[in-house]
Wavefront OBJ file of the C-alpha trace (Angstrom):
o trace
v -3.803 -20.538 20.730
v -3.879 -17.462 18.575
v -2.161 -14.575 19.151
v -4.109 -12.223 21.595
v -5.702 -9.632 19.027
v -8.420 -6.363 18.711
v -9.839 -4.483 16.465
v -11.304 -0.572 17.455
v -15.031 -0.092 16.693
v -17.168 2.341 16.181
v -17.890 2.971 19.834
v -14.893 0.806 21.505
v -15.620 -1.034 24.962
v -13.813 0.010 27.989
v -12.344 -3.104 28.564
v -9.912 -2.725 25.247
v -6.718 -0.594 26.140
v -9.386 2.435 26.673
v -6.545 3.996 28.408
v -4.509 4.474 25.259
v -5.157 7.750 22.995
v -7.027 7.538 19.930
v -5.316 8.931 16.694
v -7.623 9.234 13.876
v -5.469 10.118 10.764
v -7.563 11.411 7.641
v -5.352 10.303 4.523
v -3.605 6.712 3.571
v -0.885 9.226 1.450
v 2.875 9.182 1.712
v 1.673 11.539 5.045
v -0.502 9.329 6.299
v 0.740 6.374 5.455
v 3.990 7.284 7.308
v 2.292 8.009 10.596
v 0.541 4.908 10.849
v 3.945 3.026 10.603
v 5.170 5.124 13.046
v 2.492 4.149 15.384
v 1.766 0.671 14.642
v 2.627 -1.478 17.566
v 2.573 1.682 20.219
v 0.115 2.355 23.186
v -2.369 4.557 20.908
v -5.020 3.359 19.126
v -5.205 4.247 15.544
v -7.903 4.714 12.642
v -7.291 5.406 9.226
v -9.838 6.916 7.263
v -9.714 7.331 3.239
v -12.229 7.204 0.267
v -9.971 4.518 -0.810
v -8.447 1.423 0.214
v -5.174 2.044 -1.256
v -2.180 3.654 -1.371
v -1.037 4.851 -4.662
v 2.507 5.850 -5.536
v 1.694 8.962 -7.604
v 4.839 9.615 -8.842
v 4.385 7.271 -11.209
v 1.218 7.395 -12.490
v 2.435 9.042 -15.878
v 4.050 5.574 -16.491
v 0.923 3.909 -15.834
v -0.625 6.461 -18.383
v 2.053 5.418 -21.256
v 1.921 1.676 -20.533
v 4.567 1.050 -18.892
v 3.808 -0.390 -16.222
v -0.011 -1.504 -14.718
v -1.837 0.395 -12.243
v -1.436 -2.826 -9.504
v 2.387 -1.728 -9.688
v 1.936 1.543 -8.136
v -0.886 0.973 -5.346
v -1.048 -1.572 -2.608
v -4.631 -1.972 -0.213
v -3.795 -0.475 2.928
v -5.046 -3.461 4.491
v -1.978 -5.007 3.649
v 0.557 -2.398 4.613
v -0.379 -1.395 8.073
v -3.913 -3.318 9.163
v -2.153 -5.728 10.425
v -0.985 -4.333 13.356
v -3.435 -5.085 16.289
v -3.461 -0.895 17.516
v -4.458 -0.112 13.665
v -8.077 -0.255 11.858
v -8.929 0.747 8.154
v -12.102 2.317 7.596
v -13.688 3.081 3.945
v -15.155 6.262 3.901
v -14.673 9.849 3.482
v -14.769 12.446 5.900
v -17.727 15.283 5.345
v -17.312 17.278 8.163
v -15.407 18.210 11.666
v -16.709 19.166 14.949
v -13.325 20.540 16.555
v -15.092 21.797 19.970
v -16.739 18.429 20.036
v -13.353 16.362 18.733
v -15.178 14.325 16.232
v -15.355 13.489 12.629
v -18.164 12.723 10.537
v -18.503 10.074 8.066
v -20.381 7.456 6.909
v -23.136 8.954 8.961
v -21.268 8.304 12.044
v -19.872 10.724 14.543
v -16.377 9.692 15.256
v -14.290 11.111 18.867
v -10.560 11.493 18.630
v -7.690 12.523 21.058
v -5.634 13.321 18.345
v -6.693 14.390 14.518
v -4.088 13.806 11.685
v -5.686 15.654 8.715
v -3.250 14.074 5.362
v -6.109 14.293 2.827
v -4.009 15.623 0.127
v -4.486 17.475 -2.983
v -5.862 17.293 -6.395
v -5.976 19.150 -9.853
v -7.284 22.686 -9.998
v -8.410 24.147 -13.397
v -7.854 27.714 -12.327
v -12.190 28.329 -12.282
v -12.469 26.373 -15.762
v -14.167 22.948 -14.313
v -15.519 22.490 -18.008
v -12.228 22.116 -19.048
v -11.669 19.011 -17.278
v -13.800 16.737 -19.233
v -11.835 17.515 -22.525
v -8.287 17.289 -20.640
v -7.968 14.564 -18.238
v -6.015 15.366 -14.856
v -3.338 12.693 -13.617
v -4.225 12.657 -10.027
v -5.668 9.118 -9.131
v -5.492 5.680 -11.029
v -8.528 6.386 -13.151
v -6.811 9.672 -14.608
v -3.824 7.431 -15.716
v -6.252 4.975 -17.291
v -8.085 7.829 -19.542
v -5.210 8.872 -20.564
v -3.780 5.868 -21.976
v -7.366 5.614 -23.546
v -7.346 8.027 -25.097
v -3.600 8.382 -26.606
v -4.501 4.467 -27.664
v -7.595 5.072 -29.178
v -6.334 7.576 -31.054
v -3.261 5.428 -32.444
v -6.252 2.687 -33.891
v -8.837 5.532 -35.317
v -5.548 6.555 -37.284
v -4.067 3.362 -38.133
v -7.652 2.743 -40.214
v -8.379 6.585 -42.051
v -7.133 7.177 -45.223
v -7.365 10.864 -44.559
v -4.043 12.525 -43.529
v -5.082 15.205 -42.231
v -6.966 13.004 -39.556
v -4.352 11.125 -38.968
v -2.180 13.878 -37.845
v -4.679 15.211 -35.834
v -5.238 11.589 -34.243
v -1.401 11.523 -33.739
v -1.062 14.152 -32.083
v -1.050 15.163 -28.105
v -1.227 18.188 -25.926
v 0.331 18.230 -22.178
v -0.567 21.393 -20.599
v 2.051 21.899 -17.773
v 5.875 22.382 -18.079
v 6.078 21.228 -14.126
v 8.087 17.435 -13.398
v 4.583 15.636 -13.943
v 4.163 17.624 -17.180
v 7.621 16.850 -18.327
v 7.104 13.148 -17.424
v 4.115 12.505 -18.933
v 5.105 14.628 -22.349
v 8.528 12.594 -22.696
v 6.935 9.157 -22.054
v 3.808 9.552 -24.467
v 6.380 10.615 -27.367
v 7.950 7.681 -26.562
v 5.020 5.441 -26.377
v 3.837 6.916 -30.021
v 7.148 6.561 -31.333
v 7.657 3.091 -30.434
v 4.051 1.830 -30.931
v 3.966 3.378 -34.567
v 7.296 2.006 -35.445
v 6.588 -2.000 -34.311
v 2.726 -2.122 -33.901
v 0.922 -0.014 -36.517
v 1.473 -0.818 -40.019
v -0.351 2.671 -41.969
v 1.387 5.198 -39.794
v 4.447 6.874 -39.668
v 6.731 7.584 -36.565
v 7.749 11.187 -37.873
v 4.043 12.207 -37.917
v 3.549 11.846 -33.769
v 3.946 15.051 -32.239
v 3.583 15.821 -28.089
v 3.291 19.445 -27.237
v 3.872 20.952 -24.141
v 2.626 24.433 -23.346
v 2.613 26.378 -20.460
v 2.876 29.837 -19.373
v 6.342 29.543 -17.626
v 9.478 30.501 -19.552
v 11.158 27.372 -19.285
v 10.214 23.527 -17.918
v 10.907 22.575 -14.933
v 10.417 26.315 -13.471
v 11.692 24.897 -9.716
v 14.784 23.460 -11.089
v 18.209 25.416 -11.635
v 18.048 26.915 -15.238
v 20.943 24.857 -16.444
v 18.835 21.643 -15.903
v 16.251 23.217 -17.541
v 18.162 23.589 -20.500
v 19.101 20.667 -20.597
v 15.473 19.141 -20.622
v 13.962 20.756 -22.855
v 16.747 20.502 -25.417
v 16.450 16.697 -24.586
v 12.510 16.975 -24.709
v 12.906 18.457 -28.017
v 15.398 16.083 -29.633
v 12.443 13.433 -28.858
v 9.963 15.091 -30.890
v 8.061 16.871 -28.005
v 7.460 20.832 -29.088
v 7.782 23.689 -26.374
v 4.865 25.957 -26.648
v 6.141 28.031 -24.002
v 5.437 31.630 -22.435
v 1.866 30.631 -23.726
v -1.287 31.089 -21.673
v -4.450 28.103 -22.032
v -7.420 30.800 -22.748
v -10.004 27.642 -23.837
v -10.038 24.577 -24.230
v -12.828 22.874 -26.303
v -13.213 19.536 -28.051
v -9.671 18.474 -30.146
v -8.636 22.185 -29.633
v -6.134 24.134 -26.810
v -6.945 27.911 -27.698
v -4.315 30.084 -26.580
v -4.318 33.944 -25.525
v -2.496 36.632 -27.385
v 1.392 36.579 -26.230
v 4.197 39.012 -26.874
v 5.508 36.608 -29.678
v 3.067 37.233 -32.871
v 3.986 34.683 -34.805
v 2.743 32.094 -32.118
v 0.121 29.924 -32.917
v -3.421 30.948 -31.130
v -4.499 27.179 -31.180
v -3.451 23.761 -31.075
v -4.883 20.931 -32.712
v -4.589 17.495 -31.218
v -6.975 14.056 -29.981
v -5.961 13.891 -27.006
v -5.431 16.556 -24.245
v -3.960 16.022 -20.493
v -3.987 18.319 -18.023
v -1.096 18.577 -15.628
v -0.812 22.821 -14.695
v -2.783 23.102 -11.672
v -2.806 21.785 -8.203
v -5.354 22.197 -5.112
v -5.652 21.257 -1.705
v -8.181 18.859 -0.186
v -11.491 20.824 0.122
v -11.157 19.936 4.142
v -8.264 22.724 4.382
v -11.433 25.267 3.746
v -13.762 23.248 5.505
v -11.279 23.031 8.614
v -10.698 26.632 8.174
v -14.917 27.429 8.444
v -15.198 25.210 12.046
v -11.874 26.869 13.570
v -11.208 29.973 12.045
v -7.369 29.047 11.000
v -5.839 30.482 7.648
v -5.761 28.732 4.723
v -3.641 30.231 1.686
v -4.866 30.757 -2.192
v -4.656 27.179 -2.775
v -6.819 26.192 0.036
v -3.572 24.964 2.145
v -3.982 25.097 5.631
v -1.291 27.526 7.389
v 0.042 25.559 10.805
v 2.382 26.100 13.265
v 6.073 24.656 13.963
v 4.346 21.387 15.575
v 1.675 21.097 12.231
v -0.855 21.781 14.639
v -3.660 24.955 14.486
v -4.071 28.416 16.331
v -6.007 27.708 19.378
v -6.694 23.298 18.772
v -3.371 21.824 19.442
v -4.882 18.036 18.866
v -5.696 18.916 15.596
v -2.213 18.231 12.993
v -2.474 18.923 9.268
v 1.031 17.564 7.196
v 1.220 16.500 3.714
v -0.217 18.761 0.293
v -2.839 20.020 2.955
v -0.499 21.973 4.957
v 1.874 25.324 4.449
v 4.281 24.795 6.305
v 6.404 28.257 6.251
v 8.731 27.521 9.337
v 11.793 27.383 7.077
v 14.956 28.973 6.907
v 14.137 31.450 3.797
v 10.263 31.224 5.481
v 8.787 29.517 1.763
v 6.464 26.595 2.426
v 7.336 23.542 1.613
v 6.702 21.970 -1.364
v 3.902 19.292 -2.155
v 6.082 16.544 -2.766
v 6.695 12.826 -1.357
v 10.076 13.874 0.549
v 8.338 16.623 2.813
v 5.305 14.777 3.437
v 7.068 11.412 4.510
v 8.920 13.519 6.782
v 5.871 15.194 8.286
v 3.752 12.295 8.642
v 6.752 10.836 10.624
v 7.488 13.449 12.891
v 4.108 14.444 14.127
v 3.551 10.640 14.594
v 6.197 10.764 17.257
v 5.178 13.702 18.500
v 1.834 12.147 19.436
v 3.915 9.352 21.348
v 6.253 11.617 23.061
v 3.183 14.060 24.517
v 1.633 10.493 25.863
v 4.562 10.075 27.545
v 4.869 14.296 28.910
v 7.541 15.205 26.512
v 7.743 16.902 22.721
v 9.868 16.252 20.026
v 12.589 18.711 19.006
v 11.363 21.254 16.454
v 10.369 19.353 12.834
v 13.785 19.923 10.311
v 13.355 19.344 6.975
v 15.916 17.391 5.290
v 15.807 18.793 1.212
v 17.136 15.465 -0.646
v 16.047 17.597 -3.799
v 14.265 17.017 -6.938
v 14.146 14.764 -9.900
v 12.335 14.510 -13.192
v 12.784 11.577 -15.873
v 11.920 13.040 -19.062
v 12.853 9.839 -21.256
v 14.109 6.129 -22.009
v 17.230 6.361 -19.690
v 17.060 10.051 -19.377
v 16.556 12.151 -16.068
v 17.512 15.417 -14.908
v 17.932 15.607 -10.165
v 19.121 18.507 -8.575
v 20.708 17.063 -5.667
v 21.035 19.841 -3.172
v 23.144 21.417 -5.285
v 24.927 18.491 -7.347
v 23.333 18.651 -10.846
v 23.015 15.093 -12.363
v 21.404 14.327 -15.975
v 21.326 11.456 -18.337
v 21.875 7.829 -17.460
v 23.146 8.982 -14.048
v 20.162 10.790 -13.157
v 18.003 8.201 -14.619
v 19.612 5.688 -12.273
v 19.727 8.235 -9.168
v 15.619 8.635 -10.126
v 15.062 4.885 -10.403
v 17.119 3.913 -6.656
v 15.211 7.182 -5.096
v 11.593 6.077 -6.399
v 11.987 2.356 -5.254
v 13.337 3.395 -1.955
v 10.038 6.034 -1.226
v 7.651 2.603 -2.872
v 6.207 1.548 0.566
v 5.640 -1.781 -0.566
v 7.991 -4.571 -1.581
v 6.221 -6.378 -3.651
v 5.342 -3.358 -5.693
v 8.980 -2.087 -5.712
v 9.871 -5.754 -7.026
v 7.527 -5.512 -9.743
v 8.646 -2.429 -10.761
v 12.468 -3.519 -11.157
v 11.460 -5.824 -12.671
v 9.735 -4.645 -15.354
v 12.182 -1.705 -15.705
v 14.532 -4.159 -16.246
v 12.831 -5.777 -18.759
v 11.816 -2.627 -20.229
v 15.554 -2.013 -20.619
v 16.008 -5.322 -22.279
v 12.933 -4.966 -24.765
v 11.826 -1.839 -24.986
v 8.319 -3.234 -24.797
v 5.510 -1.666 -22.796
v 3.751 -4.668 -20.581
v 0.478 -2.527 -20.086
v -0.898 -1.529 -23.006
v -4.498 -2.922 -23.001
v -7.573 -0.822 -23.438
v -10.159 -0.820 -21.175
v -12.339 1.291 -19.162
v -15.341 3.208 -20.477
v -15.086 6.232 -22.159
v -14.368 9.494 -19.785
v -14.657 7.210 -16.860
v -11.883 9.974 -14.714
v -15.189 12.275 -14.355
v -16.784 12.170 -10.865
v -15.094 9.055 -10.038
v -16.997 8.528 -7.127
v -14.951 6.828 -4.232
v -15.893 5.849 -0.444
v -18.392 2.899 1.149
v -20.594 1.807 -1.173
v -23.864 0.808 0.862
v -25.326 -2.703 0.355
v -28.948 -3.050 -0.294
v -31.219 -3.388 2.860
v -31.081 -6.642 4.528
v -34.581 -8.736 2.808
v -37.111 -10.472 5.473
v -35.890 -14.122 6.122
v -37.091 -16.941 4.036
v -38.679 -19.822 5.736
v -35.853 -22.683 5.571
v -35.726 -24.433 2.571
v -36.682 -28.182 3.303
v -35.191 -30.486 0.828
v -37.866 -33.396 -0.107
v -35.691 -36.805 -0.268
v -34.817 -37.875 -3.998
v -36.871 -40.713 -5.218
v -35.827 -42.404 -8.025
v -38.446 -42.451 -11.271
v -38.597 -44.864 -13.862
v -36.461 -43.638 -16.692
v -39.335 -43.047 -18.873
v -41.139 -40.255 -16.359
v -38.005 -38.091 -15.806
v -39.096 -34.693 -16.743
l 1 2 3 4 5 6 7 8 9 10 11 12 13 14 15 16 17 18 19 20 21 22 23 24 25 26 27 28 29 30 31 32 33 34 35 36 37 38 39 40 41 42 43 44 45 46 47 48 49 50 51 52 53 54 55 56 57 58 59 60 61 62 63 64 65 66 67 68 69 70 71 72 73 74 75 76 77 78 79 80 81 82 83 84 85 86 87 88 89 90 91 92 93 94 95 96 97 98 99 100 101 102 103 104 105 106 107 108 109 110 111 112 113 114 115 116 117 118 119 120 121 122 123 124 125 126 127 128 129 130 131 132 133 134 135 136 137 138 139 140 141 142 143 144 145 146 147 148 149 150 151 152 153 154 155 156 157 158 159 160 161 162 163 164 165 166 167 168 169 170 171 172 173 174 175 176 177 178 179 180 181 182 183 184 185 186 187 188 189 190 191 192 193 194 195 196 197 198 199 200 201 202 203 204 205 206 207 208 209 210 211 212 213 214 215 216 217 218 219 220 221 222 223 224 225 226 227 228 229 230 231 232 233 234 235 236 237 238 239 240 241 242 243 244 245 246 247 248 249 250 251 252 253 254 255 256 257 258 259 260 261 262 263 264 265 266 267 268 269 270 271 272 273 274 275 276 277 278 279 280 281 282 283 284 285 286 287 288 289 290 291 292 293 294 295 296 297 298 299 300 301 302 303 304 305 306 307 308 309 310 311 312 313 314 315 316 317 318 319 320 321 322 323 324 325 326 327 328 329 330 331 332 333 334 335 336 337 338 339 340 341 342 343 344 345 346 347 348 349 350 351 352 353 354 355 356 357 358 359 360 361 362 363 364 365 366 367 368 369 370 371 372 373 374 375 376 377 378 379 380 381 382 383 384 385 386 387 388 389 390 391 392 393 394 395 396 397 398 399 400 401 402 403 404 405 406 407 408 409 410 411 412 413 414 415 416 417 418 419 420 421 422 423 424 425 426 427 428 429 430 431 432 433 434 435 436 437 438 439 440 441 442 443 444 445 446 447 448 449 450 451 452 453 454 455 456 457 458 459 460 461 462 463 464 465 466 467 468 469 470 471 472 473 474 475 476 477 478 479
């Protein structure tokens, strides 16, 4: 006999564990994601809602971007990670609105109840008021993003590989990052490479010494978060590869093959920047449900639309409701910052509210949330990574190795984290890129729209088909 099993629905019958509390968790993120392992298998019942039905590993999407490595290596269907678990559905949609009086959430046209509301939506890429600007310079927020990119820096490489004109082929050969952050860094060190090493053994017109990557942003120095000795460090490595620091430099426009920039201090700076492709990797913005929360319940939200929450993650005056993750400022810290919108601190979240849910069921609370600061890494090359380790600054090989153990130990799937060493490993052995094909339509990262995609209406029946019985014709009157 097969194993007893149930799935929730959209209204569930009383007969199925209708005792048990319902979670509804908004988000299949490292947040999310984390809370549904911690309650798979418990006496709650549990829906997970997201526009998609995967979870991607976004730390590594700038490898996907250069090549590297393909974008089935850094998501895996949530289906697959945590469906499986009798007390846990997957749903496909995304979540327009909230009725916190009522406890329900709306999507797909449906008006879902909850006991308890897990709000892990996430974040995205902000361009500071300048949507237009997003067209011309890709973010690197979901798979599609990563895709463009390596579009677009590929693209480039074969428009210059067949002009005659040198001129254009510089201009083809170059690349703009805009953002000095870890992402910025990442994707600016791993595109140089890319250009370096396609030029060199794939392209037979162009030259390796005429790729150029520059990274601008208004910051001082890269890696702003990081201790200033690390920072040193990678941009003197960045620039040894051939990336150029544009630096202490504000983006006024952007328009087609052009970064304008705004008047500095240093007058001999350049007030524009030529180049074929453009990323974008400066701003960041909560989910648009922080505001949207924040108009049904009245709770704060800071300037980048981050919900402020108390010790527990929940809201003033609707303790069922938790927000964790990107979505959340968290300020109950020792120095009182909010944490930062990274995997480490959302893992951690997701985890402990999870259990707080369980431990309420059962008329306790957890102790208050800790955060545990493990620190932060960036690899800004072959081999090459800079972690500040609590303290314990690491760069080169080390950190590269330190980077690589850290980022298949967050991967939430096996099989994805075997792929990856793998093809690290092979990378190391080669120095070949496995995922350089070019495909996609042109711009496909704007409006990429995600969610349920509704079938066409059911038609009328057809009469059943009645199947005359074969008679067999001379050969001569076969039609």
């Amino acid at each position: 006999m097969a194993p007893e099993r149930f799935f929730l629905e959209l209204d569930p019958p009383a007969a199925v564990k209708a005792s048990w509390p319902h979670v509804v968790i908004v988000g299949g993120g490292f947040a999310g994601l984390k809370a549904c392992h911690a309650l798979a298998g418990q006496p709650v019942r549990v829906t997970l809602i997201d526009k998609r039905n995967f979870n991607l590993f976004q730390p590594l999407l700038y490898q996907v971007a250069s090549g590297l490595v393909s974008e089935g290596d850094v998501a895996s269907p949530l289906r697959q990670m945590v469906g499986q678990a009798p007390n846990i559905q997957i749903l496909l949609g995304e979540v327009v609105d909230i009725d916190p009086k009522a406890q329900e959430v709306v999507f797909n046209d449906h008006r879902y109840g909850y006991d308890h509301l897990i709000l892990a939506s996430g974040s995205g890429s902000s361009y500071f008021g300048h949507e237009e600007w997003r067209e011309l310079a890709p973010p690197m927020k979901i798979l599609e993003h990563a895709d463009e990119i390596r579009r677009r820096i590929l693209m480039a490489l074969e428009e210059a590989e067949q002009s005659q004109d040198p001129i254009r082929r510089r201009f083809l050969q170059t690349a703009v990052v805009v953002g000095a952050g870890p992402a910025g860094c990442e994707l600016a060190g791993s595109l140089i490479e890319l250009m370096h090493r396609a030029v060199s053994r794939d392209f037979k017109q162009l030259q390796a010494d005429a790729c150029h990557v520059i990274l601008v942003d208004a910051v001082e120095r890269v890696l702003p978060t990081m201790d200033p000795k690390l920072s040193a460090t990678a941009a003197k490595y960045l620039s040894a590869s051939g990336v150029k620091l544009q630096l202490g430099s504000m983006v006024e426009a952007i328009e087609p093959g052009r970064v304008r920039l705004k008047p500095s201090a240093r007058p001999d700076g350049p007030r524009s920047l030529e180049a074929a492709t453009i990323c974008w990797t400066a701003g960041v913005r909560a989910s648009r449900l922080g505001r949207l929360l924040a108009e049904r319940t009245g709770c704060g939200v800071d300037r980048g639309g981050r919900v402020e929450v108390g010790p527990d993650f929940s809201i003033a005056g609707y303790p069922s409701i938790r927000v964790v993750g990107d979505l959340c400022a968290y300020r109950h810290t020792a120095d009182g910052q909010a944490l930062p919108g990274m995997a480490g601190p959302a893992v951690q979240m997701g985890g402990w509210v999870a259990r707080d849910i369980l431990a309420i069921s059962e008329g306790q609370r957890m102790a208050p949330f800790r955060w545990t600061d493990f620190g932060t890494m960036a690899v800004i090359g072959p081999f090459y990574a800079v972690a500040d380790l609590r303290g314990l600054h690491v760069s080169g090989l080390l950190g590269w190795i330190l980077w690589g153990l850290a980022h298949l130990a967050f991967i939430p799937d096996t099989e994805n984290r075997i792929s990856l060493l793998t093809k690290w490993l092979w990378q190391i052995a080669t120095r070949q890129r496995t995922a350089l094909l070019i495909t996609g339509r042109p711009d496909q990262h704007i409006g990429v729209d995600v969610g349920l995609e509704r079938a066409p209406a059911c038609p009328q029946p057809l009469e059943p088909l009645v199947v005359a019985e074969q008679v067999d014709q001379p050969a001569g009157l076969a039609a």
